[in-house]
Backbone as ProteinMPNN parsed JSONL, in Angstrom:
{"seq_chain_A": "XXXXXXXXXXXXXXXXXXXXXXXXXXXXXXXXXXXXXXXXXXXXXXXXXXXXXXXXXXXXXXXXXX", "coords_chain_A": {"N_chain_A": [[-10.226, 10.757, 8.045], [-9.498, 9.841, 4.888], [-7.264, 7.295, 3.637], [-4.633, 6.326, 1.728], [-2.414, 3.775, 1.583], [0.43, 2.849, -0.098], [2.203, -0.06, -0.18], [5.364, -1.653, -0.861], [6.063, -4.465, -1.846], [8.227, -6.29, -2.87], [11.392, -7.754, -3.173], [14.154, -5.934, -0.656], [11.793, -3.549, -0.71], [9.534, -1.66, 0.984], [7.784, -3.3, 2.59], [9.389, -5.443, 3.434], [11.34, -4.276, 4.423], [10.063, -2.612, 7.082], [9.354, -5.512, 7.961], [11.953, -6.29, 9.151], [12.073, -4.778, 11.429], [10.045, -6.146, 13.411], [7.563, -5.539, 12.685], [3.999, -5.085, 10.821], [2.474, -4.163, 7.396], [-0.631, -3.689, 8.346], [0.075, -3.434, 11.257], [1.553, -0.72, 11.401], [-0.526, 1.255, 9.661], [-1.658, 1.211, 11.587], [-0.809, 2.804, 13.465], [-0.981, 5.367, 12.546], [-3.899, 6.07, 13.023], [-3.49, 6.589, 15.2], [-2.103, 8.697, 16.612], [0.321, 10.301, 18.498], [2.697, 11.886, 18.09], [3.324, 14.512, 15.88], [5.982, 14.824, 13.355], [9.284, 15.311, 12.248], [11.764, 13.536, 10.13], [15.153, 13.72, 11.287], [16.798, 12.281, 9.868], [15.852, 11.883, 7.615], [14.257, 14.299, 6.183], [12.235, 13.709, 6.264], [8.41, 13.644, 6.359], [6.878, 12.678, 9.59], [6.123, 10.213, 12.319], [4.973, 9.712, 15.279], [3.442, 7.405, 16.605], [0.681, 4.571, 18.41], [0.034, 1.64, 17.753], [-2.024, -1.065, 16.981], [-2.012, -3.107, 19.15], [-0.628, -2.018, 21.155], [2.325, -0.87, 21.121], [4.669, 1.419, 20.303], [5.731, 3.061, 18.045], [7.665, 4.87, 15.453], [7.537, 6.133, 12.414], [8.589, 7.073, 9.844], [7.641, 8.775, 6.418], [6.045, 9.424, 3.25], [4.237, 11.632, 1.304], [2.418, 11.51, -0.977]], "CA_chain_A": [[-9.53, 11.074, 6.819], [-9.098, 8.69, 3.872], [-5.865, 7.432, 3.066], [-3.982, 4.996, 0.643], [-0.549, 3.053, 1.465], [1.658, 2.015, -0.797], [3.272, -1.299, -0.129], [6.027, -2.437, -2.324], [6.272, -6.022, -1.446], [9.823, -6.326, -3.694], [12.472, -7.48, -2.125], [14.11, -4.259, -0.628], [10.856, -2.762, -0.694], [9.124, -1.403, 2.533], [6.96, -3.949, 3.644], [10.724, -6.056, 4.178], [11.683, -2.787, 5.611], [9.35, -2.914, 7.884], [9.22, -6.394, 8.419], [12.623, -6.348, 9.663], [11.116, -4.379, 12.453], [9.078, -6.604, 13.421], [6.245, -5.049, 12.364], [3.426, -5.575, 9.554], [1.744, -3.17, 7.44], [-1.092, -3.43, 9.082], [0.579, -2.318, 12.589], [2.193, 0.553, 10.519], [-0.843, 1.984, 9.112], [-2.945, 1.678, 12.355], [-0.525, 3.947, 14.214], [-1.888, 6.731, 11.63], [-4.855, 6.37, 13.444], [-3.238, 6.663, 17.131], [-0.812, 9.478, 16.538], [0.798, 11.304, 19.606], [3.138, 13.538, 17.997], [3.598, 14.366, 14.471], [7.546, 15.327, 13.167], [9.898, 15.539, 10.689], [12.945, 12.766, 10.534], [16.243, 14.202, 10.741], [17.886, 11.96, 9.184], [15.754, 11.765, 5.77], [13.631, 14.956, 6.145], [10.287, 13.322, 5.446], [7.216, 13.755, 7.762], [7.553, 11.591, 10.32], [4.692, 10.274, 13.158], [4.867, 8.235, 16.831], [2.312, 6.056, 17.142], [0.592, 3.527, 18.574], [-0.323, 0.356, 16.921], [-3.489, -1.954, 18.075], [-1.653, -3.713, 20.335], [-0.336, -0.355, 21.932], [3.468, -0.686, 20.106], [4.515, 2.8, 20.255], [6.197, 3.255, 17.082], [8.056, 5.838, 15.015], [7.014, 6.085, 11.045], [9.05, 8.032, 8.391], [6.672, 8.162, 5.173], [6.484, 10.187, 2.223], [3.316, 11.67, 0.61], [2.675, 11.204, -2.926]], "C_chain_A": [[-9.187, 9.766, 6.114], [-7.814, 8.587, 3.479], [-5.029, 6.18, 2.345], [-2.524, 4.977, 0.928], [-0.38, 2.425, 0.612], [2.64, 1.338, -0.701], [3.67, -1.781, -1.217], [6.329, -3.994, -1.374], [7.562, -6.848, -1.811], [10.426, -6.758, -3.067], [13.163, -5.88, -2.109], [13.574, -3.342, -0.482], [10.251, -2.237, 0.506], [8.656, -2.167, 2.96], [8.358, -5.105, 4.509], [11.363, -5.058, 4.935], [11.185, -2.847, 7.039], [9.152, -3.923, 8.838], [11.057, -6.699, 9.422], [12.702, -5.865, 11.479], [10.425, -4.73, 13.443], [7.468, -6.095, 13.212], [5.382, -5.564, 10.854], [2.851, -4.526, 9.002], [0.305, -2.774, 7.725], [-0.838, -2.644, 10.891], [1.339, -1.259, 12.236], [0.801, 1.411, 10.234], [-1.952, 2.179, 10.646], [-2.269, 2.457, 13.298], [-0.815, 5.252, 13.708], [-3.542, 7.126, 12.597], [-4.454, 6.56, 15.16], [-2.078, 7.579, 16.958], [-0.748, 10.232, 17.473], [1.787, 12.398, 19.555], [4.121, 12.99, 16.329], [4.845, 15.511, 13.708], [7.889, 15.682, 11.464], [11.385, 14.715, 10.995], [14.052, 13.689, 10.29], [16.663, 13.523, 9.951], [17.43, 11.985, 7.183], [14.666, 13.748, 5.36], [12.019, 15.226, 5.882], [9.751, 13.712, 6.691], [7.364, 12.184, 8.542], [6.15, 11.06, 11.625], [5.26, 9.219, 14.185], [3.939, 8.398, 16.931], [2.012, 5.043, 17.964], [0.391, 2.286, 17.878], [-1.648, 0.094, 17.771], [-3.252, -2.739, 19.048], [-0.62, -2.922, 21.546], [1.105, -0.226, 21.548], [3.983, 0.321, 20.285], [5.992, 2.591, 19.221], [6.552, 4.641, 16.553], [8.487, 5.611, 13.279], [7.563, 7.037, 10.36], [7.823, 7.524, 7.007], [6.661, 9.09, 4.159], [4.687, 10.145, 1.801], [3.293, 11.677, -1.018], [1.433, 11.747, -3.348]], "O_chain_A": [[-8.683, 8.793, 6.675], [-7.194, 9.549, 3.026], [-5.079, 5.053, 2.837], [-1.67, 5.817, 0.646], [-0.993, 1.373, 0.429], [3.783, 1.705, -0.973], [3.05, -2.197, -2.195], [6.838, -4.152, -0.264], [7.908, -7.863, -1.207], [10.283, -6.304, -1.932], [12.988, -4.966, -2.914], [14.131, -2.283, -0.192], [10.958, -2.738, 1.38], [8.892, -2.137, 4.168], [8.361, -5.462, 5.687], [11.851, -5.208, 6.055], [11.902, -3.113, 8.003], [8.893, -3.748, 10.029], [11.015, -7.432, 10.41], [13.223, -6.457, 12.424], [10.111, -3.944, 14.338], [6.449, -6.513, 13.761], [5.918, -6.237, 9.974], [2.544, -3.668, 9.83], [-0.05, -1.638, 7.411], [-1.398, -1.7, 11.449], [1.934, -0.848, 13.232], [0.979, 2.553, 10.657], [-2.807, 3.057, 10.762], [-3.029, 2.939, 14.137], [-0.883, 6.208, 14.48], [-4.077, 8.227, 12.723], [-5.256, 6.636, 16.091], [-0.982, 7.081, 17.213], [-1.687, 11.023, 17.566], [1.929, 13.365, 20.304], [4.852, 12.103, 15.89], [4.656, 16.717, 13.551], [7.385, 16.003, 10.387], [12.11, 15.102, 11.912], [14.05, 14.403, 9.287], [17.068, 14.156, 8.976], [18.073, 12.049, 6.135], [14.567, 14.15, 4.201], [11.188, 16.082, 5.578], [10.322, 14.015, 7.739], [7.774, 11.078, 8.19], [5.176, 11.813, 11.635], [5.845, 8.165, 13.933], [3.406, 9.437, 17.322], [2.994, 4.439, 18.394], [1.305, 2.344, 17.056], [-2.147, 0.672, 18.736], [-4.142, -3.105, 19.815], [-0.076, -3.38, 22.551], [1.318, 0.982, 21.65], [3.31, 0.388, 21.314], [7.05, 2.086, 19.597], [5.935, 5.6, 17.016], [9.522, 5.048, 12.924], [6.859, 8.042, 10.261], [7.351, 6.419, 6.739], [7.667, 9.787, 4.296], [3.969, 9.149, 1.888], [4.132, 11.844, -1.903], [1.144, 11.769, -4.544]]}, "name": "protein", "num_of_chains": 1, "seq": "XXXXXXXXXXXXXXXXXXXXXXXXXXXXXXXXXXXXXXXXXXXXXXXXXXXXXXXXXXXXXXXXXX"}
């Protein structure tokens, strides 16, 4: 499946979001491709995904479709 992220680079924006994290958006978008179970956040109500990353990471992704 084809799919387009939208990084705001802004300050404030997600990829500092993120980066706080330690993460990059590259290890963000490649847990899309390693998904083990796909949610819904309580706290914001968006779709939500745990992942892996490429260096096996196991991550947890709030995101929003557009």
């Amino acid at each position: 499946m084809d799919r387009l992220f939208l990084w705001d680079d802004a300050p404030g924006g997600n990829v500092e979001h993120i980066a706080e994290h330690g993460l990059t958006p590259a290890e963000v978008e490649s847990a899309f491709d390693n998904i083990e179970t796909e949610t819904t956040s309580r706290a914001t109500g968006r779709p939500a995904i745990f992942g892996r990353t490429l260096n096996g990471d196991f991550i947890f992704v709030v995101y929003e479709l557009r």
